[in-house]
mmCIF file of the N, C-alpha and C atoms, coordinates in Angstrom:
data_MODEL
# 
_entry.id   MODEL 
# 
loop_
_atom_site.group_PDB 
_atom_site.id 
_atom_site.type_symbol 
_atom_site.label_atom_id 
_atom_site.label_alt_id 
_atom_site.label_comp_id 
_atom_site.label_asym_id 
_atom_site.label_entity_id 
_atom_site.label_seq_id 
_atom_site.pdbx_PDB_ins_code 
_atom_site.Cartn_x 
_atom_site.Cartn_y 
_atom_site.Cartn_z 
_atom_site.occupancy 
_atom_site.B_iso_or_equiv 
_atom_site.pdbx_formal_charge 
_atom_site.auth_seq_id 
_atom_site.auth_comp_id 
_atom_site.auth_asym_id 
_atom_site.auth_atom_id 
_atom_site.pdbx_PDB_model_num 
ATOM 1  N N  . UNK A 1 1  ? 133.140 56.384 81.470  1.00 0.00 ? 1  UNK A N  1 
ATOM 2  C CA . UNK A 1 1  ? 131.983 55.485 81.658  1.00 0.00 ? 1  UNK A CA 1 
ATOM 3  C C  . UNK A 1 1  ? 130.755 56.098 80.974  1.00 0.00 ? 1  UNK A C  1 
ATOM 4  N N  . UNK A 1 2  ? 129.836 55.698 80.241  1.00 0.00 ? 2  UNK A N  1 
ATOM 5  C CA . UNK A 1 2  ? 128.912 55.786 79.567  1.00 0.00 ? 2  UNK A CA 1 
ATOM 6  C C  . UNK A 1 2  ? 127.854 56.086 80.936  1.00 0.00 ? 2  UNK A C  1 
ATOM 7  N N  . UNK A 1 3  ? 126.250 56.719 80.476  1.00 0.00 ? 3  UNK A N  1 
ATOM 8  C CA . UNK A 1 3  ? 125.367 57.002 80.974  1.00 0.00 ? 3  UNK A CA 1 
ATOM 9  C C  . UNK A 1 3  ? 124.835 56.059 81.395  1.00 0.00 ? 3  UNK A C  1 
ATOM 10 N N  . UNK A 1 4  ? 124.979 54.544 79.997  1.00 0.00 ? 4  UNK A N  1 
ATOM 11 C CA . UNK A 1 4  ? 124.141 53.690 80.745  1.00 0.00 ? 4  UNK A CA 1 
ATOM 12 C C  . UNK A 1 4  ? 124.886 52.597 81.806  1.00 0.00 ? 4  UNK A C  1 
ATOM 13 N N  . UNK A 1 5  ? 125.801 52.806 81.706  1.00 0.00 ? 5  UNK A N  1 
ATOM 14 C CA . UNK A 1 5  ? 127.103 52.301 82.596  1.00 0.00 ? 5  UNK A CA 1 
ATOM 15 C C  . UNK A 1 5  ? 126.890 52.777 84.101  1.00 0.00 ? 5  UNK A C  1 
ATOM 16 N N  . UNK A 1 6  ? 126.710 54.397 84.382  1.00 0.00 ? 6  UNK A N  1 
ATOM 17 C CA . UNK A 1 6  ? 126.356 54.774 85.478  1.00 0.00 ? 6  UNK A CA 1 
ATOM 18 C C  . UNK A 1 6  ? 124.804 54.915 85.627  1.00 0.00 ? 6  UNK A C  1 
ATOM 19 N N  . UNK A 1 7  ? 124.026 54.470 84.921  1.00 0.00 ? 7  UNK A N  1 
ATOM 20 C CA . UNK A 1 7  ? 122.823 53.844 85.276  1.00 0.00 ? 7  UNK A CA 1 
ATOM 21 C C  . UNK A 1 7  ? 122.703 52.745 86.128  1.00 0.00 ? 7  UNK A C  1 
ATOM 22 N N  . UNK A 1 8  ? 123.157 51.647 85.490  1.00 0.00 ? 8  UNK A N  1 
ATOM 23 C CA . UNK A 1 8  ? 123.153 50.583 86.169  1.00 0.00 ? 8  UNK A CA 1 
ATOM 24 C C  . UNK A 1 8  ? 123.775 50.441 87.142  1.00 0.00 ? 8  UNK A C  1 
ATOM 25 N N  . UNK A 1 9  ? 125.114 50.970 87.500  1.00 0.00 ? 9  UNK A N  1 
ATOM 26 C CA . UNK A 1 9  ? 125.721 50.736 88.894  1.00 0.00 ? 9  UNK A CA 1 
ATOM 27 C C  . UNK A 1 9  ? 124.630 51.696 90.054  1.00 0.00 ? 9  UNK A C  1 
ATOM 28 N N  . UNK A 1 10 ? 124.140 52.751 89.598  1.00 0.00 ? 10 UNK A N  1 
ATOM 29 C CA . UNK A 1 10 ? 123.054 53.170 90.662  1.00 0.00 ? 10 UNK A CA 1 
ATOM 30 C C  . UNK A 1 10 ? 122.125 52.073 90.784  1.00 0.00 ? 10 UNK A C  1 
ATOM 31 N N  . UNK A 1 11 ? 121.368 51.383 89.388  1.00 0.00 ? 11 UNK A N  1 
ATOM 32 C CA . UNK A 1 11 ? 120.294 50.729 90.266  1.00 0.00 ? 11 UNK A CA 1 
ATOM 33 C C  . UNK A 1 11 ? 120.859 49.332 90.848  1.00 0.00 ? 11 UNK A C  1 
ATOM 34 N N  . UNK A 1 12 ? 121.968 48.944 90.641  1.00 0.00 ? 12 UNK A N  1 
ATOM 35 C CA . UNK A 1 12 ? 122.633 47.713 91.543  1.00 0.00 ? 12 UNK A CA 1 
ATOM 36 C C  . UNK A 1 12 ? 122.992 48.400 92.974  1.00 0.00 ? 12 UNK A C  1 
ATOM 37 N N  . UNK A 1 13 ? 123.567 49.628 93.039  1.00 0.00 ? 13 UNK A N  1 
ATOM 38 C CA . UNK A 1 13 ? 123.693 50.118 94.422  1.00 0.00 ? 13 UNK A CA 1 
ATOM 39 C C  . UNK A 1 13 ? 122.588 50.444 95.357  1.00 0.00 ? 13 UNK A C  1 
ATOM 40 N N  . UNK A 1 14 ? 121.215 50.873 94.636  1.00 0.00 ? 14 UNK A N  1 
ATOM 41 C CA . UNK A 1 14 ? 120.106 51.280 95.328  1.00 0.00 ? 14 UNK A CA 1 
ATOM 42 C C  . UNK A 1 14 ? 119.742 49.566 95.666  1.00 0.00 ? 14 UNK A C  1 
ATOM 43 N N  . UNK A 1 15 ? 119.483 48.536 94.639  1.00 0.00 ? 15 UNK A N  1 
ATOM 44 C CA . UNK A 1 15 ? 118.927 47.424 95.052  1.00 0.00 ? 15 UNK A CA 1 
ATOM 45 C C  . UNK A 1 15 ? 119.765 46.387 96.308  1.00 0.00 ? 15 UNK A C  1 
ATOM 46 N N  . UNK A 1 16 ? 120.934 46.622 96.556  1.00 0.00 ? 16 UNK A N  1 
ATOM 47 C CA . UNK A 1 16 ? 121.890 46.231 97.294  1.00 0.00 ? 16 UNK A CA 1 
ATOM 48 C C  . UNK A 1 16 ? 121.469 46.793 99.024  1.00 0.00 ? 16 UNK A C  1 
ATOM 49 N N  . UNK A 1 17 ? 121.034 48.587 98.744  1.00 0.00 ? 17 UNK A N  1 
ATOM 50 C CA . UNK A 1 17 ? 120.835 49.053 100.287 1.00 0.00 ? 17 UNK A CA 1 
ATOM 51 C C  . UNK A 1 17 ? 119.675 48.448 100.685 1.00 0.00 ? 17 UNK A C  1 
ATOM 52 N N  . UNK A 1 18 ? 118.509 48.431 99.557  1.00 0.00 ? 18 UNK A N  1 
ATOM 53 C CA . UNK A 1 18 ? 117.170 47.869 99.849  1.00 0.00 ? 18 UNK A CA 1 
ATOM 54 C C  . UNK A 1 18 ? 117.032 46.678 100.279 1.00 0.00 ? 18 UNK A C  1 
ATOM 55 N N  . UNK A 1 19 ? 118.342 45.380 100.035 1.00 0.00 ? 19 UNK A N  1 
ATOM 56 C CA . UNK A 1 19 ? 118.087 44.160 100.426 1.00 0.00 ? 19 UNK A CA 1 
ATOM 57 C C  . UNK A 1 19 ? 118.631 44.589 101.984 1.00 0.00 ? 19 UNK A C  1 
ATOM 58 N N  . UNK A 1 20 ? 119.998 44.915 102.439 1.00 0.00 ? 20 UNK A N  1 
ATOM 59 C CA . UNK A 1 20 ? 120.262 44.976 103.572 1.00 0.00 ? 20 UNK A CA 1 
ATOM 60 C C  . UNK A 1 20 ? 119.796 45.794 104.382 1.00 0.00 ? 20 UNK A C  1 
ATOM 61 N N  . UNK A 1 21 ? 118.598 47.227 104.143 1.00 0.00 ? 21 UNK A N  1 
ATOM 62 C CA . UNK A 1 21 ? 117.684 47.610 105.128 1.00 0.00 ? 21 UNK A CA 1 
ATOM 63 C C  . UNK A 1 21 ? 116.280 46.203 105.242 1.00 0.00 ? 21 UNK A C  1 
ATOM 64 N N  . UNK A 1 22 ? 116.625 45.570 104.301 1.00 0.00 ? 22 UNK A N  1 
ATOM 65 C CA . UNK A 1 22 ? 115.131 44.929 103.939 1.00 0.00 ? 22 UNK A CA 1 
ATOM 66 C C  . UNK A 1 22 ? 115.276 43.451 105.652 1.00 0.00 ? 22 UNK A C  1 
ATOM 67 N N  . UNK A 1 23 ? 116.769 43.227 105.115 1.00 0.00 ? 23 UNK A N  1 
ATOM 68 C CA . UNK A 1 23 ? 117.362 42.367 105.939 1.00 0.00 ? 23 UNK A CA 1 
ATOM 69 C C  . UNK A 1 23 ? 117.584 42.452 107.306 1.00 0.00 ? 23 UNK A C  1 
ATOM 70 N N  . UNK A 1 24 ? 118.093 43.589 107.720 1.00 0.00 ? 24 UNK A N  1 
ATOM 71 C CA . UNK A 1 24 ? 117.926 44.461 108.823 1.00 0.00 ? 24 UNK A CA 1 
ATOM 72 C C  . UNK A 1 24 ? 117.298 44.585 109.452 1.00 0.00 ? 24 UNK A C  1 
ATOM 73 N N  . UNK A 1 25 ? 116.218 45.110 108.711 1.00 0.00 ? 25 UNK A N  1 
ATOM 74 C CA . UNK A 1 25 ? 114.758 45.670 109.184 1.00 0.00 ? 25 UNK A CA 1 
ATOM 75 C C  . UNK A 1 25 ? 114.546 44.294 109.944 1.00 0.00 ? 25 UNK A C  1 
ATOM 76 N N  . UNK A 1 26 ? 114.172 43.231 109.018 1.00 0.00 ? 26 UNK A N  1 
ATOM 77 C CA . UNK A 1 26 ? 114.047 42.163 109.402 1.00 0.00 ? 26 UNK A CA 1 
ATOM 78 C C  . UNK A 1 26 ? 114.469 41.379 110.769 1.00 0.00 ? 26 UNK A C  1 
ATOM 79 N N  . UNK A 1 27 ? 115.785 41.480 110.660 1.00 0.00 ? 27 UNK A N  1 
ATOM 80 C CA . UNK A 1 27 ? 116.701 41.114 112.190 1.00 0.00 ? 27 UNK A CA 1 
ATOM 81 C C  . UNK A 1 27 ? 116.007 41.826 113.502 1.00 0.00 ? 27 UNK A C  1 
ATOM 82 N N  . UNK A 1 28 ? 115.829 43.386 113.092 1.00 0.00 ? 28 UNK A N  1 
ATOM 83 C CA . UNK A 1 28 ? 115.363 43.971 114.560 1.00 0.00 ? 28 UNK A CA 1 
ATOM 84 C C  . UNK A 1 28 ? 113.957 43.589 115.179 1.00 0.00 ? 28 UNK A C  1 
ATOM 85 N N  . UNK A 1 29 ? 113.270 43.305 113.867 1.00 0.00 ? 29 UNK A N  1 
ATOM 86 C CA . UNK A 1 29 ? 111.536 42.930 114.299 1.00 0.00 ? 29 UNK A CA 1 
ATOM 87 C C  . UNK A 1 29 ? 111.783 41.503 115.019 1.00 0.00 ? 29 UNK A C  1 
ATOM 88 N N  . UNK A 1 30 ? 112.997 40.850 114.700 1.00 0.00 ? 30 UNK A N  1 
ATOM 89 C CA . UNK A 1 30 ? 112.573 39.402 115.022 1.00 0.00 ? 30 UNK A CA 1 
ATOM 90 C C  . UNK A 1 30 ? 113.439 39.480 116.246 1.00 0.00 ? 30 UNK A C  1 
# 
């Protein structure tokens, strides 16, 4: 796999935790 290959699967994996803490987060406040 190329550098920019494992680039992008990090920032799809980081943007993935950020929606479901984002989502989360969300659920417990409400």
């Amino acid at each position: 796999m190329t550098t920019l290959g494992k680039l992008v699967v990090v920032v799809v994996v980081a943007a993935v935790v950020v929606v479901v803490v984002t989502v989360m987060g969300k659920a417990i406040v409400v």
